[in-house]
C-alpha positions in Angstrom: 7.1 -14.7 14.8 10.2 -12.7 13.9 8.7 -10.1 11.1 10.8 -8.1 8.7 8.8 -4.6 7.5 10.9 -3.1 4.4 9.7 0.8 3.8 8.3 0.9 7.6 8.5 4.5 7.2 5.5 4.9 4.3 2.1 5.1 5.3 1.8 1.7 4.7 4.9 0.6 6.6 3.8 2.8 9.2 0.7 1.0 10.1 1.9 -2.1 9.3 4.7 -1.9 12.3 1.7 -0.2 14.9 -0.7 -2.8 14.1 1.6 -5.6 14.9 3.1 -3.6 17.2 -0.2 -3.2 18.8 -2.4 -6.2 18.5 0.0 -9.1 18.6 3.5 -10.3 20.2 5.2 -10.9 17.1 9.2 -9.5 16.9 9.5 -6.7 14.9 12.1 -5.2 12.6 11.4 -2.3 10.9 13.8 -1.2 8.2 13.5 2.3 5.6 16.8 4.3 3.5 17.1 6.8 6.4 19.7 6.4 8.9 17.6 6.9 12.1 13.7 6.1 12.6 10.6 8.3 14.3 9.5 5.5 16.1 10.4 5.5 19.9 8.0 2.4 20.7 10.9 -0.2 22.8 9.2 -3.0 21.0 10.3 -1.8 17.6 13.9 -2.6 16.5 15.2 -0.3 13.2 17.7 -1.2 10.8 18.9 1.3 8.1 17.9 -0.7 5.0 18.2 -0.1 1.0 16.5 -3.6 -0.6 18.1 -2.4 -4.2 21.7 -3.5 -2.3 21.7 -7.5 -2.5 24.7 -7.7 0.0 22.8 -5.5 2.3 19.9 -7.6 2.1 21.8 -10.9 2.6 23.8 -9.9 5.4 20.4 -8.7 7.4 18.2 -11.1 6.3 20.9 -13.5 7.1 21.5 -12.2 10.4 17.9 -11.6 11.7 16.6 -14.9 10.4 13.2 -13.3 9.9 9.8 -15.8 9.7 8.0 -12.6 7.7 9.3 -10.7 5.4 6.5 -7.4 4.9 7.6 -5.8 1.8 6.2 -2.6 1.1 9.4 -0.9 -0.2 8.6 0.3 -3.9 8.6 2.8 -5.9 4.8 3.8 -6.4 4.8 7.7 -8.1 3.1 5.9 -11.5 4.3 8.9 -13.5 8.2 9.0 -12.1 8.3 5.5 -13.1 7.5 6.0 -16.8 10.0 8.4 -16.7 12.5 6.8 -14.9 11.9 3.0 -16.0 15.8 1.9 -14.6 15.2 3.1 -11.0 11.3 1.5 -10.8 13.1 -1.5 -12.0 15.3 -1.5 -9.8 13.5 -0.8 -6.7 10.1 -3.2 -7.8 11.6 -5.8 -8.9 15.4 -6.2 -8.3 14.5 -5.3 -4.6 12.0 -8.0 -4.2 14.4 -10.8 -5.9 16.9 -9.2 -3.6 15.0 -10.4 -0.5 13.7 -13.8 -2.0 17.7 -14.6 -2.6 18.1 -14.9 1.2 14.6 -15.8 2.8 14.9 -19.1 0.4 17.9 -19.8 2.5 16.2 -19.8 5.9 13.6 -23.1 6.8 9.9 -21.5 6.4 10.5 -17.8 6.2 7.8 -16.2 4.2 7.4 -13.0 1.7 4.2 -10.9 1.9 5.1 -8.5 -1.4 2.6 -5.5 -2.1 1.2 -5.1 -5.0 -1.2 -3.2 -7.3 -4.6 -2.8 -9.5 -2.7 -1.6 -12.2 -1.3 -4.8 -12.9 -5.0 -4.5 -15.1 -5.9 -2.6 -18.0 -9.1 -1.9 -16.7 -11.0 -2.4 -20.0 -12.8 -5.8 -18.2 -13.4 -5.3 -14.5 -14.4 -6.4 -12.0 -11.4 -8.3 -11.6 -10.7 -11.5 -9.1 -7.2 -13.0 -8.5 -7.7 -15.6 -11.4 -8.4 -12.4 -13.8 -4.9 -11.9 -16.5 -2.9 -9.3 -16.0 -2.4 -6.8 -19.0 -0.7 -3.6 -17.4 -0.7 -0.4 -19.5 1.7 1.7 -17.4 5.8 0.7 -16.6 4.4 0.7 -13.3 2.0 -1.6 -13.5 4.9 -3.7 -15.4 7.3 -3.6 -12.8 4.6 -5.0 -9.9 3.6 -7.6 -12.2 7.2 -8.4 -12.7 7.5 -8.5 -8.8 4.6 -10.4 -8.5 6.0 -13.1 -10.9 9.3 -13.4 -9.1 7.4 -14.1 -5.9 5.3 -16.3 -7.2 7.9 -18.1 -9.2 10.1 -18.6 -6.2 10.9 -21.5 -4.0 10.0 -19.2 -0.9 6.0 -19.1 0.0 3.9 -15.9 0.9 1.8 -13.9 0.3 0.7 -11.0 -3.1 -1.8 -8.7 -1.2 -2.5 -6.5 -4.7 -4.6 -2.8 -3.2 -5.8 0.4 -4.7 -6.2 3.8 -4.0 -4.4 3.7 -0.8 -5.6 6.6 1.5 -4.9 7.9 5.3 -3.0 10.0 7.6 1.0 9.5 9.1 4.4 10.7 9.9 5.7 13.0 7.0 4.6 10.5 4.5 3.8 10.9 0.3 0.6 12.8 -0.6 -2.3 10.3 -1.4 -5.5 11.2 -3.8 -7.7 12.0 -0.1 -4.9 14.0 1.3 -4.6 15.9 -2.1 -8.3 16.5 -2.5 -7.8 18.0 1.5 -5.4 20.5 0.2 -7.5 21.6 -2.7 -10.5 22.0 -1.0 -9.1 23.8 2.0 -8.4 26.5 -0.9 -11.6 27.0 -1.3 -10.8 27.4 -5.1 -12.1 24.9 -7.9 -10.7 22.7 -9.3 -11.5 19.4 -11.4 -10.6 15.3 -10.9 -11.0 12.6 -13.4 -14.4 10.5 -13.5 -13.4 7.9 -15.8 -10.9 6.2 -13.7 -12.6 3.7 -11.1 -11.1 1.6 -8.1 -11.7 0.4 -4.9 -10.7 2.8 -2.4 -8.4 1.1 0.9 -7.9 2.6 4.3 -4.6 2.0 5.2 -5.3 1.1 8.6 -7.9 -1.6 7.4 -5.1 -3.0 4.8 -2.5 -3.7 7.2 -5.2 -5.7 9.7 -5.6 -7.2 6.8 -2.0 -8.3 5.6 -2.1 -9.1 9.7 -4.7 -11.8 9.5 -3.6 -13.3 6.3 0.1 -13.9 8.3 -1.6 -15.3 10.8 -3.8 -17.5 9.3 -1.0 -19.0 7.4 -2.3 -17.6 3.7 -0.6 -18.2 0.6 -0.9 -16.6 -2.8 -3.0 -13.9 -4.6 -5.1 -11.4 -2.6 -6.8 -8.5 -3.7 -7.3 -6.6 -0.3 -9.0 -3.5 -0.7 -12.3 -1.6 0.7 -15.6 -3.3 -1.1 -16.6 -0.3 -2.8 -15.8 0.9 -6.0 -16.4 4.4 -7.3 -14.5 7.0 -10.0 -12.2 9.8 -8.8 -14.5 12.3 -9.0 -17.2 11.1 -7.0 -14.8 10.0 -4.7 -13.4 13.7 -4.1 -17.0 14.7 -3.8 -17.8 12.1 -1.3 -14.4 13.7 0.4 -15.7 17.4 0.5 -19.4 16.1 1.8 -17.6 13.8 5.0 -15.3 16.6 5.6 -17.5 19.6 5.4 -16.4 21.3 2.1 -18.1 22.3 -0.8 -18.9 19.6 -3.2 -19.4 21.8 -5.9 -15.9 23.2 -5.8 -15.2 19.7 -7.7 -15.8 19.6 -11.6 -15.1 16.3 -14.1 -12.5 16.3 -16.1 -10.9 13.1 -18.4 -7.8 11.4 -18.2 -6.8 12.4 -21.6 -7.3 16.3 -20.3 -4.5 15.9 -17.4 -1.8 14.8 -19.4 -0.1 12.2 -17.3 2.6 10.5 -18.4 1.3 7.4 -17.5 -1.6 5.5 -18.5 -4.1 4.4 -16.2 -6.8 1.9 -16.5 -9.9 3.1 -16.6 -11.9 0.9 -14.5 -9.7 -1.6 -12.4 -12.5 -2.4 -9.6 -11.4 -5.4 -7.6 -13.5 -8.9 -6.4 -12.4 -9.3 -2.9 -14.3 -12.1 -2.0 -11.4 -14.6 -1.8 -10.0 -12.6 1.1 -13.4 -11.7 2.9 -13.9 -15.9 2.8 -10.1 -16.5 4.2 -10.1 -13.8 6.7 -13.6 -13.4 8.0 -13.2 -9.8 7.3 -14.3 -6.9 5.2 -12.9 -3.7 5.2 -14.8 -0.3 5.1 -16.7 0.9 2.0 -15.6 4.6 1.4 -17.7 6.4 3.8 -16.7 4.3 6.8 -12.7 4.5 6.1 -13.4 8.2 5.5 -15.4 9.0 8.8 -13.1 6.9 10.6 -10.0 9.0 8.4 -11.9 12.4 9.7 -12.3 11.4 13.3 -8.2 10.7 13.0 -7.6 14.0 12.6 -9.8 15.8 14.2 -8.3 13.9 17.4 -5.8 15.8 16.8 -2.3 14.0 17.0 1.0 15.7 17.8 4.1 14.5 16.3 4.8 12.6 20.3 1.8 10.1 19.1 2.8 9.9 15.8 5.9 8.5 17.2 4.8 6.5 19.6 1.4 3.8 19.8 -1.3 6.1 19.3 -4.2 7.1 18.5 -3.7 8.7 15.6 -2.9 5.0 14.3 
């Protein structure tokens, strides 16, 4: 297959492209805002890309003829986008009808589109992929929006909706387990919510996933996530314990005591049975992904494997 990854420079995007880099033959096109990429790997061709810009899109889409297109461009900073509603708009949703404009145009070409938990309110969890959306954040909107324009569409694919999104790569955004890192390695205390609750996803595990539901020719909703749910809090202390820190330099605190500018729900715990049964997979509860996170890094990568197939990936 000829696959299309959109925001291959994320962490997402990043082990999207090594795992199919790595475990299959597929073609590969990766594509990201900056000019030049950090991957040297010959199989992986890199095409500046801004999915906001249709004739952009069109004229590479059009060219490449792609049989996948991965998106996991977005803009996911929950806060910035109830702050800046026109540019998560524009980014979440325009961007994704950007790319079903030309991928409708070319015979069987498919649209795996990323999505999220907080397309929930999280007052009636556990939630499956029948279970009604009800966002309470604008960036829970603009996913569901996405989703919607997908799903809508003439073109088939894939909505793999995830959650707490953790693990190590190239210069990439802070995530809650690389945060709690930083604060612990202070050594000074300090406090995380315990009354938000999710299911907690390796990114590793999540693009093996997105890999076998390509390949297994999948179509529609997927909640794809580790099995486990737990709050924040425990979650951070479960972080200190696998990593050798303190526990007790974590303390509870509410949601309502942080003052974000977004509202999250409070328990948005996924059912991921649908995908277990389609894939024949399950990916790891919290201390598995985290061991496996841990032993990562204490391999020690330099920035040569990051750029490269490594085994930091």
């Amino acid at each position: 297959m000829r696959v299309m990854i959109t925001g291959a420079h994320g962490l997402l995007g990043q082990k999207l492209s090594l795992v199919f880099g790595r475990e299959t033959s597929h073609e590969l096109l990766l594509t990201d805002l900056a000019a030049r990429t950090f991957f040297i790997n010959k199989r992986f061709d890199y095409q500046q890309l801004d999915i906001t810009q249709l004739s952009d899109v069109k004229s590479l889409v059009g060219s490449y003829r792609p049989d996948v297109i991965i998106n996991t461009a977005a803009l996911t900073n929950v806060d910035a986008c109830e702050e800046d509603k026109l540019a998560a708009w524009r980014l979440n949703v325009d961007g994704v009808k950007n790319l079903i404009i030309p991928a409708r145009r070319i015979d069987g070409c498919r649209i795996v589109q990323l999505s999220t938990d907080y397309v929930f309110n999280g007052r009636s969890g556990p939630y499956d992929e029948t279970a009604r959306p009800n966002p309470v954040s604008y960036y829970g909107k603009s996913k569901l929006a996405a989703e919607n324009a997908m799903l809508d569409s003439p073109v088939n694919g894939i909505v793999a909706r995830t959650q707490v999104l953790y693990g190590a790569g190239y210069e990439v955004r802070q995530n809650f387990v690389s945060w709690v890192l930083a604060q612990l390695e202070k050594a000074v205390p300090f406090r995380v919510v315990d009354d938000q609750k999710g299911n907690p996803t390796l990114a590793d595990d999540l693009a093996f996933g997105i890999l076998k539901l390509i390949e297994r020719g999948a179509e529609g909703i997927f909640h794809v996530s580790g099995p486990e749910s737990i709050d924040r809090f425990s979650f951070a202390r479960k972080i200190a314990e696998i990593f050798g820190f303190d526990p007790e330099l974590i303390s509870p605190t509410s949601s309502a005591e942080t003052g974000q500018a977004a509202n999250r729900p409070p328990d948005s715990t996924f059912i991921t049975l649908k995908f277990e049964a389609a894939c024949n997979e399950r990916l790891s509860d919290v201390a598995r992904g985290l061991e496996r996170l841990r032993q990562q890094l204490r391999d020690g990568a330099t920035h040569t494997d990051l750029l490269s197939d490594s085994r930091f990936f």
